[in-house]
N, C-alpha and C positions, 0 to 999 in steps of 0.2 A: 605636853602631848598626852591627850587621854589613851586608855588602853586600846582602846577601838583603831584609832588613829596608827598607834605604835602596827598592830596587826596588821592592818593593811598596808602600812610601810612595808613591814617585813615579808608579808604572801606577794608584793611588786617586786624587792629585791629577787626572791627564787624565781619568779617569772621571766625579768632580762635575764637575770643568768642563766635559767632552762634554756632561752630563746639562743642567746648568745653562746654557749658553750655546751649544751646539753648533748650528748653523745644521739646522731641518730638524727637531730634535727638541723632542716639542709638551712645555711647560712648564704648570704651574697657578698662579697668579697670586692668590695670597689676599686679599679684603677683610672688616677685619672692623668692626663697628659699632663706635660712638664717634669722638670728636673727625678732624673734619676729614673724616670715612667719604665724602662727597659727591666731595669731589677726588681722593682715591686711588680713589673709584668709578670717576672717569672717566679717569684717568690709568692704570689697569688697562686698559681698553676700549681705549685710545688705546695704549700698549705690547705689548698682545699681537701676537703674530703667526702666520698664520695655523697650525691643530695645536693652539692651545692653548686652556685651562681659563680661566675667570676665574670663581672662585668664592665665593659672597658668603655669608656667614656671618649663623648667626641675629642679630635684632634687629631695630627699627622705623630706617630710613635716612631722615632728612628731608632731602629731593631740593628746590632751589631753581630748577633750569634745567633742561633737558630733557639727556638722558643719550642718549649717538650709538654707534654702533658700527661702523666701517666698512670694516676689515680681514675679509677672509674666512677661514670655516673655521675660525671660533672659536665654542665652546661659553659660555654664560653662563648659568649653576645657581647656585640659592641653597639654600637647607636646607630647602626646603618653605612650599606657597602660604601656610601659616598662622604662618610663623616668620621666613621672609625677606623683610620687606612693605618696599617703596621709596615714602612717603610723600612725596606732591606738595601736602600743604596749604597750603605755603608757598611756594610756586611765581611766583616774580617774573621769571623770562624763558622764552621759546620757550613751541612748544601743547604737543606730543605729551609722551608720558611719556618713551618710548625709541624712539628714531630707529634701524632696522637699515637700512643700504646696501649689505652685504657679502653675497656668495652664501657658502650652504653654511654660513648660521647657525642654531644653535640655542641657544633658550630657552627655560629651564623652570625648576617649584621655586623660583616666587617669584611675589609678590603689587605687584600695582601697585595704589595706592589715590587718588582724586578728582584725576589730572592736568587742567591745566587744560583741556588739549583731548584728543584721541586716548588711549589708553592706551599700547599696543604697535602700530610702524608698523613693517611691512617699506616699503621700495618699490625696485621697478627691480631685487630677488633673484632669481637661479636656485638653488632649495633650502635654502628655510626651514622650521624646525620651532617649532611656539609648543609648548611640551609643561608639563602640571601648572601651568597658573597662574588666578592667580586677578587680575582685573580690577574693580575697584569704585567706586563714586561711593558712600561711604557715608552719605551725607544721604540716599539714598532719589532717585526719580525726580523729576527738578528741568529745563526746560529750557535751565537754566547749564551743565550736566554738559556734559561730553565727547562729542563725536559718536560716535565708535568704541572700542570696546573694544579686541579682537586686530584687525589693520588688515594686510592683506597687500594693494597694489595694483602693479599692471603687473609681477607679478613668475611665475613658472615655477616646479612644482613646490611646490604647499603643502602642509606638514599640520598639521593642527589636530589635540588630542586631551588631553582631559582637561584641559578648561580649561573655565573659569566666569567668567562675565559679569553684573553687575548696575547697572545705572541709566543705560545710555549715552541720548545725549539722539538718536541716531540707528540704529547697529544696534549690538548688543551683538558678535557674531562678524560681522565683514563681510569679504568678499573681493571685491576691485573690477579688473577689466580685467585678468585673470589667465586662466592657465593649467592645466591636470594639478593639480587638487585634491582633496584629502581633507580632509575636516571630520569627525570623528567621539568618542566619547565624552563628551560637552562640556554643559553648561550653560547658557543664558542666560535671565534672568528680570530682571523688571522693567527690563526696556530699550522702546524702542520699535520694533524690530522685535529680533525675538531672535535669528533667524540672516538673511544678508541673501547672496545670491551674483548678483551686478552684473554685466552687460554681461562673461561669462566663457567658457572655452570646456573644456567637462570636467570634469565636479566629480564625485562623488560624497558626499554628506550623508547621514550614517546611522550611528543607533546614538545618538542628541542626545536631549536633554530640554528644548524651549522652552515653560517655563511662566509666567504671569502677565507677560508682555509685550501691548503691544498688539496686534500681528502676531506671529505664531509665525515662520516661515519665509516671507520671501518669496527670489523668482524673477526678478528684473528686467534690462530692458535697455533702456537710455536714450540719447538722441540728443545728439549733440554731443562726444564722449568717440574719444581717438584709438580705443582698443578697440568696437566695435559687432557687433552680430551675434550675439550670445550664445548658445551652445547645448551640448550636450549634457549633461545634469543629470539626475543620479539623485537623488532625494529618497527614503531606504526606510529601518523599522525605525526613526523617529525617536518617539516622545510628544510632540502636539502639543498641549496638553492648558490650560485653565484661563487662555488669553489674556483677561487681563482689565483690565488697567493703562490708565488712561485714556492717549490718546496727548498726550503732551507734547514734543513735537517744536518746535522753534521754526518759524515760521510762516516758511512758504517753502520748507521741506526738502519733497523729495519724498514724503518718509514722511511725514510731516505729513498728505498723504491716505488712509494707510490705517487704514481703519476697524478702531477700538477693538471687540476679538473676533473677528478674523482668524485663522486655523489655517496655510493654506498658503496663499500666492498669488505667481499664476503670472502676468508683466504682459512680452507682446512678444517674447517669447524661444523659440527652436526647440529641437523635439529633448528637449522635458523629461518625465521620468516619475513618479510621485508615487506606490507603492505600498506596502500593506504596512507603515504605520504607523500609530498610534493617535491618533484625533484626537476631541476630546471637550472640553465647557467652552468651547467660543468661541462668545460672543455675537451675533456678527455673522454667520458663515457657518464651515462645515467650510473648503471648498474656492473660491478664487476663480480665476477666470479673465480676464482682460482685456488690451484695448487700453491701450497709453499713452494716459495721460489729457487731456495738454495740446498745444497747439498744436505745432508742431517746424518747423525750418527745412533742415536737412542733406537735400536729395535721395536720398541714400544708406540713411538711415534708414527699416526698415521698421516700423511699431509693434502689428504685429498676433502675437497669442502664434501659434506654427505649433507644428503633429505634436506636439499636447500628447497625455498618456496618464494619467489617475488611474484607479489598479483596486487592490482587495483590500486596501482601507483598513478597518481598523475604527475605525466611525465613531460615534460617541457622542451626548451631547444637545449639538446647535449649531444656532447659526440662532434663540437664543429670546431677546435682545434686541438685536437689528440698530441698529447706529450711524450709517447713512448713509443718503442723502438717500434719500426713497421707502422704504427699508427696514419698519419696521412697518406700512404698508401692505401691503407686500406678505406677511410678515410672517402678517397676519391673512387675508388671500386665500389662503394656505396651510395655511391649518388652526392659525396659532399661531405657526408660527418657519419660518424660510426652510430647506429641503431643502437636503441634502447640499450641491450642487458650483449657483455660482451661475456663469453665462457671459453675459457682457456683447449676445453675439450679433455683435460686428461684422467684416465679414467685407471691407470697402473702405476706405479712406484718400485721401486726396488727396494727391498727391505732390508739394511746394511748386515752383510754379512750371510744374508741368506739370497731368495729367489725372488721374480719379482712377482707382484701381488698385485689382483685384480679387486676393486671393491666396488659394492652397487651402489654408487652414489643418487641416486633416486634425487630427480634435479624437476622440478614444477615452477618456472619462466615464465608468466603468463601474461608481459608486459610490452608486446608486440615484437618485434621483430629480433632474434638471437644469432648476433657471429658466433660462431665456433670455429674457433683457432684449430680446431683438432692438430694438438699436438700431442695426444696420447699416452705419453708417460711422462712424467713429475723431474721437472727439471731440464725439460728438451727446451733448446731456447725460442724466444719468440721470433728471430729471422727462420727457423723451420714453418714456421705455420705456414697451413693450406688451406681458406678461410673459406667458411661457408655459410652461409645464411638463410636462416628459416624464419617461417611468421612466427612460431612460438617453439619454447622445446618441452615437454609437458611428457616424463617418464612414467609420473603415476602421482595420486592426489595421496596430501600427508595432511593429517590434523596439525592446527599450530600446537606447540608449547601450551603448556596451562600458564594463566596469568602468574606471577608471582606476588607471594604472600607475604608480608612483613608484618612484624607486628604490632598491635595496633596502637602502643606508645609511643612509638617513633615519628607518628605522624601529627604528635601533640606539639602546635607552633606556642613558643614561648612567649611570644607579644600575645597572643588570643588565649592561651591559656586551656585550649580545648581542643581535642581530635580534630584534624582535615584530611581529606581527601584529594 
């Protein structure tokens, strides 16, 4: 070997080895189906560091424990929702499917199927992306199924996109006590609530298809939960269309009360706007509006919806067979099916412990005809109502929400290689 030769030899050697082991430079980390795939599953996840790929190769991966990831700044891609599926049938320890703890994770290009509990859980991230996946209970809607689908809680900066949801026994897309979210291109069907954004602060939801769930979209914010006060939520540009899935919720979930044929509803939360989407096929009502339903203890908690706005909705046939108490009653005092946007009316609360509290719920309806239950105060039940109806209810005009803003690497798709919008 001449010296020249020898040299080049030796400046290749330090190059794989920089490539391959060099501190700082991100690596890919291959899994592929077949024997043992579950432990080099997790032993991938548990090795990577942050920069790098962990990429899972087509096949059916039967998953016995739940699968963790908690290093930051690693990417986890499989070959596509319909080729890379991580089968939990067999699932003998932990709930969730995949556990993310790590900021600055992404996943996509792969299918989680009947985990025993959760599907996909961020929690406690700054910058996660759920990207192309596919979430299933494939028995169909069963209240054994899994709470949640894609699950991002107390965590900053979401996005969702391009993901689908079927059979969760709570919401199919849920975002709970979170931050700067985007929800958008996305699916959920036969869950029982199809998209769900909790007790959060800044979302933007638009561009989704929640069809044949019981609740299409709800809006909530609940008492007792470190995060409270939920507000600023754009709802636009979603198909709310053909909620029809009986609600099978196990008895106690909060969802558990929303009425089978739900479109939108909006329960305690400021600041939200609902326009601009196509709502059609839900039984029970287009549009709801309400107080929290049940008793509450936290002083703190306010449970009345504030500076709600629904306008420029194209709204379809709903309201023509109502699921809930009083419902076809009313129903029939209406010509047949409950009008557009239904509003609980209440407008006071009792504030545990102290007196009861009047708050300006500043309420802009502007999608034709509004029941008002006027039931008054927060927790009166719905056989009191004394129900009225107006062409629109229009207290005062509120600016939406400012868009929400992520940042601009999160929207970098790893098959393209380049920012999208």
């Amino acid at each position: 070997m001449s010296r020249h030769d020898a040299r080049v030899c030796a400046i290749a050697a330090v190059v794989i080895f920089s490539v391959s082991a060099g501190p700082g430079l991100a690596r890919t980390l291959r899994v592929a189906s077949g024997a043992n795939a579950e432990e080099r599953l997790q032993s991938a996840l548990i090795d990577a560091k942050p920069g790098d790929t962990v990429r899972i190769g087509p096949g059916r991966f039967a998953i016995t424990g739940s699968l963790s990831l908690d290093t930051p700044h690693v990417r986890v891609k499989g070959a596509g929702a319909g080729r890379t599926i991580l089968s939990f049938d067999g699932q003998t320890s932990g709930s969730d499917g995949v556990l993310i703890t790590g900021d600055g994770a992404v996943i996509e290009d792969l299918a989680v199927e009947n985990s025993k509990g959760n599907g996909i859980k961020a929690k406690g991230v700054d910058q996660i992306v759920f990207r192309r996946l596919r979430v299933e209970w494939t028995g169909g809607p069963k209240a054994s199924n899994g709470a949640y689908g894609v699950y991002p809680v107390s965590s900053k900066h979401v996005l969702i996109e391009h993901v689908t949801v079927k059979g969760a026994s709570d919401a199919g897309i849920y975002v709970g006590q979170s931050q700067d979210i985007v929800v958008r291109h996305s699916e959920a069907a036969f869950n029982v609530a199809g998209i769900e954004i909790e007790n959060c602060y800044h979302a933007d939801v638009y561009e989704n298809v929640s069809t044949h769930n019981a609740g299409g979209i709800l809006v909530f914010d609940l008492p007792g939960l470190p995060q409270m006060g939920g507000h600023s939520i754009r709802v636009f540009h979603n198909r709310v269309v053909d909620n029809d899935t009986a609600n099978f919720a196990p008895k106690g979930n909060i969802v558990a009360s929303v009425p089978t044929g739900t479109g939108v509803m909006v329960m305690a939360n400021r600041d939200v706007h609902v326009f601009e989407n196509d709502i059609s096929g839900n039984g029970s009502a287009a549009l709801l509006v309400v107080a929290y339903l049940n008793a509450f203890k936290d002083p703190t908690y306010n449970p009345l919806p504030r500076d709600v706005a629904t306008y420029r909705n194209r709204i379809g046939r709903n309201g023509f067979d109502p699921k809930f108490d009083g419902g076809p009653i009313l129903a029939k005092l209406s010509g047949g099916s409950i009008p557009p946007t239904l509003w609980d009316g209440v407008t006071q609360y009792v504030v545990p412990g102290g007196a009861a509290s009047t708050d300006r719920i500043r309420l802009n309806l502007k999608d034709g005809p509004v029941v008002n239950l006027n039931l008054k105060t927060q927790g009166t039940p719905v056989t009191s109502a004394q129900p009225s109806v107006s062409p629109e209810f229009v207290d005062s005009e509120m600016a939406a929400p400012d868009p929400v803003t992520l940042p601009a690497a999160m929207f970098r798709d790893g098959r393209k290689g380049r920012a999208r919008r």
